[in-house]
C-alpha positions in Angstrom: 17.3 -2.9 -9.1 19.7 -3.8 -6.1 23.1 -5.8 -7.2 22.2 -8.5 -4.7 18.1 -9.1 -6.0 15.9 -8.9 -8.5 12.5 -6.6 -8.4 9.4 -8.8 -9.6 9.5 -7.2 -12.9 12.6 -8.1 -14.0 11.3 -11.4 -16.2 8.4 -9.3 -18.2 10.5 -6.7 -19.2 13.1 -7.0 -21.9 16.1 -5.0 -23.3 14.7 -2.5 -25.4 12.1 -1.4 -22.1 15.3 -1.3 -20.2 17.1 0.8 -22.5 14.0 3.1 -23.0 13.5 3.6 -19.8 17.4 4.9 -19.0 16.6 8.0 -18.1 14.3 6.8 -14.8 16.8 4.5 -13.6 17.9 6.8 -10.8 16.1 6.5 -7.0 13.9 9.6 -6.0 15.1 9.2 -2.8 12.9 9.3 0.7 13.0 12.5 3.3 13.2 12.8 6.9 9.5 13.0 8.1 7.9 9.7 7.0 4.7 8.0 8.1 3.2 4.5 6.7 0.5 4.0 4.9 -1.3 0.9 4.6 -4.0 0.6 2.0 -6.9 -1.6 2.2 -5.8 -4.9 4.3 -9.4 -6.0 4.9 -11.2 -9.3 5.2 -12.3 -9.5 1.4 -8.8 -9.9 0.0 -7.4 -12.6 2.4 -10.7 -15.2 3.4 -10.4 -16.8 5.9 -7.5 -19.6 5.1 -4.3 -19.2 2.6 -6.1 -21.2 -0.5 -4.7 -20.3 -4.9 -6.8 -17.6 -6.3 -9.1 -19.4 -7.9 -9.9 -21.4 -5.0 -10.0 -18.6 -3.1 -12.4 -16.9 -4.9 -15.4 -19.1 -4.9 -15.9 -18.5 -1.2 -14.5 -14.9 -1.4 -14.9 -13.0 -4.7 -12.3 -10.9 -3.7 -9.6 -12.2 -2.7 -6.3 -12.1 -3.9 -5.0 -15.5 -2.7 -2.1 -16.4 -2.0 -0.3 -13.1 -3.3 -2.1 -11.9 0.2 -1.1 -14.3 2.4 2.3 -14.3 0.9 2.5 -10.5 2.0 1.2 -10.5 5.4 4.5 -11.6 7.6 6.7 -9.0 5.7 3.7 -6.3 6.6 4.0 -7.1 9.8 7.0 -6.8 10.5 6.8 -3.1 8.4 4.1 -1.8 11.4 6.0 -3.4 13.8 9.1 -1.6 13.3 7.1 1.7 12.3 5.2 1.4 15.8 8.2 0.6 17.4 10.4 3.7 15.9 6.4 6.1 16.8 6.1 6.5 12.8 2.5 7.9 12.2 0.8 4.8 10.9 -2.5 5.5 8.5 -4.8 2.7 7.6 -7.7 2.8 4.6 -10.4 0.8 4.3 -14.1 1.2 2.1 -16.1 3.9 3.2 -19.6 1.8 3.6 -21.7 4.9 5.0 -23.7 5.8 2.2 -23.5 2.7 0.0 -27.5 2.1 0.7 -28.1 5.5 -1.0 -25.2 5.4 -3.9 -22.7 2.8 -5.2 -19.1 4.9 -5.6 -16.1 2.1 -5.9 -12.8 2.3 -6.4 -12.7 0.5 -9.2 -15.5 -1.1 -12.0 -14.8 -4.5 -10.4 -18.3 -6.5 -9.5 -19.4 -5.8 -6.3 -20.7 -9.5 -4.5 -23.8 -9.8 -2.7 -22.0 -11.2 0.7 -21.2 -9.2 4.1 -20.2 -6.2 3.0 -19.6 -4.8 6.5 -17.1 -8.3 7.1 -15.1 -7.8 3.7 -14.2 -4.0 4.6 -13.3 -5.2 8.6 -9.1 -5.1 8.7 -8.0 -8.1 8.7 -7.0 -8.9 12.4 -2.8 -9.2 12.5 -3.0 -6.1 10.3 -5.8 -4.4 11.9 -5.3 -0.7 13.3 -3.9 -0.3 16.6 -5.8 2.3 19.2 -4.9 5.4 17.6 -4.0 5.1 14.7 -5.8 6.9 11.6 -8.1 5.4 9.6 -9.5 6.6 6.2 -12.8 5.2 4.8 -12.3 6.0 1.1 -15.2 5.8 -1.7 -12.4 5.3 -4.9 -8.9 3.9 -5.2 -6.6 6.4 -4.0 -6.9 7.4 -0.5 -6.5 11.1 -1.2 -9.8 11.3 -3.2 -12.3 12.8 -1.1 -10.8 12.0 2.1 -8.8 14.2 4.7 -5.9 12.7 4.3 -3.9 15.0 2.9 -4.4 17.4 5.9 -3.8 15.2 8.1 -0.4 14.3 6.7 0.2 18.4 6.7 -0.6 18.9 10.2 1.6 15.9 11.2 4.7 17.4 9.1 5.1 14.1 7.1 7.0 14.3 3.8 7.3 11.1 2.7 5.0 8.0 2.8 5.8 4.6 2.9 3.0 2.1 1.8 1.8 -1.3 2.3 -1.5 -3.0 1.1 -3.7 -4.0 -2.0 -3.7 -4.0 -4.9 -0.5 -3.1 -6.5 -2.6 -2.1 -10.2 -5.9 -0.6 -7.9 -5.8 1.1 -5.0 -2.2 1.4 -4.0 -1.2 2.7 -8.0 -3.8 5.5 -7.2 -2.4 6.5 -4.1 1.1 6.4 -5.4 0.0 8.5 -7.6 -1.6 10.8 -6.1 0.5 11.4 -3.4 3.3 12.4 -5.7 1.3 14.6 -7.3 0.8 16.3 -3.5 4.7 16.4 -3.2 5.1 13.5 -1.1 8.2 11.3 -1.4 6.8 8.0 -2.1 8.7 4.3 -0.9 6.6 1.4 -2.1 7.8 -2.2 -0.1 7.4 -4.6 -2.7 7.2 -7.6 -0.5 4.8 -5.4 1.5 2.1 -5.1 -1.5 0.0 -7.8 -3.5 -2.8 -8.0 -6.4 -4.9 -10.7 -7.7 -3.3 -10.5 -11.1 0.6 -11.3 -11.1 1.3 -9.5 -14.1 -0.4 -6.3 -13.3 1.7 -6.6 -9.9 4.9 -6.6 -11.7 3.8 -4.3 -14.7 2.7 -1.5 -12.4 5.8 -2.4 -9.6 7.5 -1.5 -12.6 5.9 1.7 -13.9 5.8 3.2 -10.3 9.5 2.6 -10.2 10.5 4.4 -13.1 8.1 7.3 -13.0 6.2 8.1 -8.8 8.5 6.6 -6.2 10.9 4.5 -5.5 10.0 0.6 -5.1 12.8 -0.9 -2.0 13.0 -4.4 -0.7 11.3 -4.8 3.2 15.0 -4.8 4.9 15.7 -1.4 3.3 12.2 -0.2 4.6 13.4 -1.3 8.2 16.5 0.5 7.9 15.0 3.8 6.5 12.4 3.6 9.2 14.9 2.5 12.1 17.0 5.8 10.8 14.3 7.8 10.7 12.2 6.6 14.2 10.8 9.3 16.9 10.6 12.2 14.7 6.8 12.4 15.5 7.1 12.1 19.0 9.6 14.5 18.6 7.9 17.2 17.2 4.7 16.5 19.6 6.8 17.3 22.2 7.8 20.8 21.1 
């Protein structure tokens, strides 16, 4: 926790978690060859209209409300400043290809009976810009089954930061997974959401103290703006 704010967890954790968890109170730290990665900001989770969760999910069994909505200025302004400083910028969405033959989710979460096609569409202002990646994924984390990681090899990157939903689901497993690969890991809490407010700040929490480091959006924009043009960089060698 910065001096000047406090993370989300701060009011579901009490003294004795803080004094356990001591010894992970130090930052990780983030490397000089980042990319963003922004998991899973498709139709399903925002609707079509900022409405409370519940409301929200009548129309769109999905959604995570306003928790979404909520996060979708600071996400913008995260792509715009890692377009703007020629960051690799890596989207994930479902992988819809063979759900006719086989049903593989990310999580055991009911699957509705609407546009299926619709819900995994990126939502427009966040959508992928003409060349960036995009990953269609089959389960949470977007290294399962996917190229991703060799991708992010062949591109030199070394740390990622990452955007999306949900904080518990899909973005936990990628966290995870990409420290496991090695990767320096920045999560921007104003940058990712979840249904379920407690699982946000829980799992905000236990990424913090064990996978990456969880930063505010303005340090994200500084870290980027320091770190800007080392892709094009190294495609021009």
């Amino acid at each position: 926790m910065t001096e000047e704010r406090r993370h989300a967890w701060e009011d579901v954790i009490d003294d004795e978690i803080r004094a356990l968890t001591a010894n992970y109170a130090g930052r990780m730290g983030l490397r000089d060859h980042p990319a963003l990665l922004c998991i899973d900001n498709y139709n399903a989770v925002f609707g079509d209209r900022p409405e409370p969760l519940l409301e929200a999910m009548k129309r769109f069994p999905s959604s995570c409300g306003l928790a979404a909505w909520d996060a979708l200025e600071p996400t913008q302004r995260l792509m715009a400043a890692a377009r703007a400083a020629r960051l690799p910028v890596i989207h994930t969405t479902s992988d819809l290809a063979n759900r006719a033959n086989i049903t593989a989710q990310a999580t055991k979460r009911a699957v509705s009976g609407d546009d299926a096609a619709w819900n995994a569409a990126h939502f427009e202002p966040l959508a992928p810009e003409p060349g960036e990646l995009l990953i269609r994924k089959t389960r949470a984390s977007a290294f399962h089954g996917t190229p991703l990681s060799a991708y992010l090899v062949q591109l030199g990157v070394d740390t990622l930061i990452i955007c999306g939903n949900s904080t518990s689901g899909c973005v936990r497993a990628s966290v995870n997974e990409a420290y496991m690969h090695g990767y320096s890991v920045g999560i921007v809490e104003d940058c990712v959401f979840d249904r379920n407010w407690l699982s946000h700040k829980v799992n905000l929490y236990d990424m913090n103290t064990k996978y990456g480091d969880v930063i505010f959006l303005d340090e994200a924009l500084d870290y980027i703006e320091a770190h800007g043009e080392w892709n094009a960089a190294q495609s021009a060698e």
